[in-house]
N, C-alpha and C positions, 0 to 999 in steps of 0.2 A: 870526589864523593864516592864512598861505597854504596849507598842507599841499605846496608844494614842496620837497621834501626837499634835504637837501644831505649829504655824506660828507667826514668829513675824516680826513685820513688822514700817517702819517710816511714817507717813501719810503726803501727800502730802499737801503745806502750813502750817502748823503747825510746822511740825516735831517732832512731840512727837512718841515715840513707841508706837505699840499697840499689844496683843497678842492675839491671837486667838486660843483657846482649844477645838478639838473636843468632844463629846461623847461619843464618841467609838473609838478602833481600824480600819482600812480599813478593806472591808473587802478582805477575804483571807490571801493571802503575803502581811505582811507590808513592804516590801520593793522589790514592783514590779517592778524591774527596768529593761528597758533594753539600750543598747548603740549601736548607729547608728553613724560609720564613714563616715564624708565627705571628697570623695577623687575623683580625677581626671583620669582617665588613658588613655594613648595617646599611638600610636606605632611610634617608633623613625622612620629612612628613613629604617632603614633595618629590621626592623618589627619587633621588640623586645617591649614589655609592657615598658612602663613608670609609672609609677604611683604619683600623687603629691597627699600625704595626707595634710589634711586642720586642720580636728579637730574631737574631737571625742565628739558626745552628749549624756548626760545621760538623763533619761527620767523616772520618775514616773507615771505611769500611775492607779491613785486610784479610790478606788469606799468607798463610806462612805454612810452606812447604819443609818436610824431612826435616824437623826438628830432635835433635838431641834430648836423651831422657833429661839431662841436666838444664837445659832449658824450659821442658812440662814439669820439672820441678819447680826452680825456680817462677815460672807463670804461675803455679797453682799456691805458690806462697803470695804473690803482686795480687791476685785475685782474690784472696785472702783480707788485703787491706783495700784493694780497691771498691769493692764491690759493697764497701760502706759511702758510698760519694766522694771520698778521698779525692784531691788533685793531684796529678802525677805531671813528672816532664817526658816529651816523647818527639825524642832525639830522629828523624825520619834517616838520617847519616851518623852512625858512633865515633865519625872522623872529625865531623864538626860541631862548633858549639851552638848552633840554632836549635831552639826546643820550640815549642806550643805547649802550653798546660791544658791538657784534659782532663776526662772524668770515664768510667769505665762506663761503656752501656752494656748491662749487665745481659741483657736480652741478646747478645748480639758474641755472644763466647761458645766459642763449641772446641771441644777434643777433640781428633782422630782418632781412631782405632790404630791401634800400634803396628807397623812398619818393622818386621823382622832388617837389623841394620849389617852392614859390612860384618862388626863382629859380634861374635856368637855370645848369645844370651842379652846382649842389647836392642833396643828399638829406636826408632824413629815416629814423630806424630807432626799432625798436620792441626795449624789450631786455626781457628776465624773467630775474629775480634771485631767489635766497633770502637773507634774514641770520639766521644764529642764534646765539645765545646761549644760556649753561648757567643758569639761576637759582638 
């Protein structure tokens, strides 16, 4: 496994797939995940917990280092279609075929400021992303 993720994804009017490979691994944990249940809980007349669970969210929460202009391109075109609720596939390894379908959480995207790169006139950026999922 490389743990270079890659996203693939349908683009909106068209429909052709597109896929998007990063540069690197995330960094740290490639597989930062954590899970937040939504649940209710009430006291019945005689005071005992009720609880209604709803669903349970899985939540990537990455950071991608020294990214290629060709990659904040292509993310800001995936962002583009995502950021309508779209489902994507999010390949956590571009060597194997295990995905999770997510959704983008749009609150959870941010840019770097551009990273002057090896060659001249090029950069490098740093993005932070969420993906989640209802399980």
């Amino acid at each position: 496994m490389n743990f270079i993720p890659k996203i693939e994804y349908i683009t909106r009017g068209t429909a052709t797939t597109v896929t998007l490979t990063f540069d690197s691994p995330p960094e740290g944990d490639p597989f930062k995940e954590t899970y937040e249940d939504s649940k209710v809980v009430t006291r019945s007349n005689n005071g005992t917990p009720q609880t209604q669970f709803n669903y349970t969210l899985k939540t990537y929460d990455l950071e991608f280092l020294f990214q290629s202009e060709a990659v904040r391109t292509a993310f800001l075109l995936f962002r583009e279609t995502a950021k309508y609720g779209s489902t994507f596939k999010y390949f956590p390894s571009s060597d194997e075929l295990d995905f999770e379908e997510f959704i983008l959480d749009d609150r959870g995207v941010s840019i770097g400021r551009p990273i002057p790169a090896a060659t001249v006139g090029q950069f490098e950026y740093d993005f932070k992303l969420k993906l989640s999922r209802v399980l």
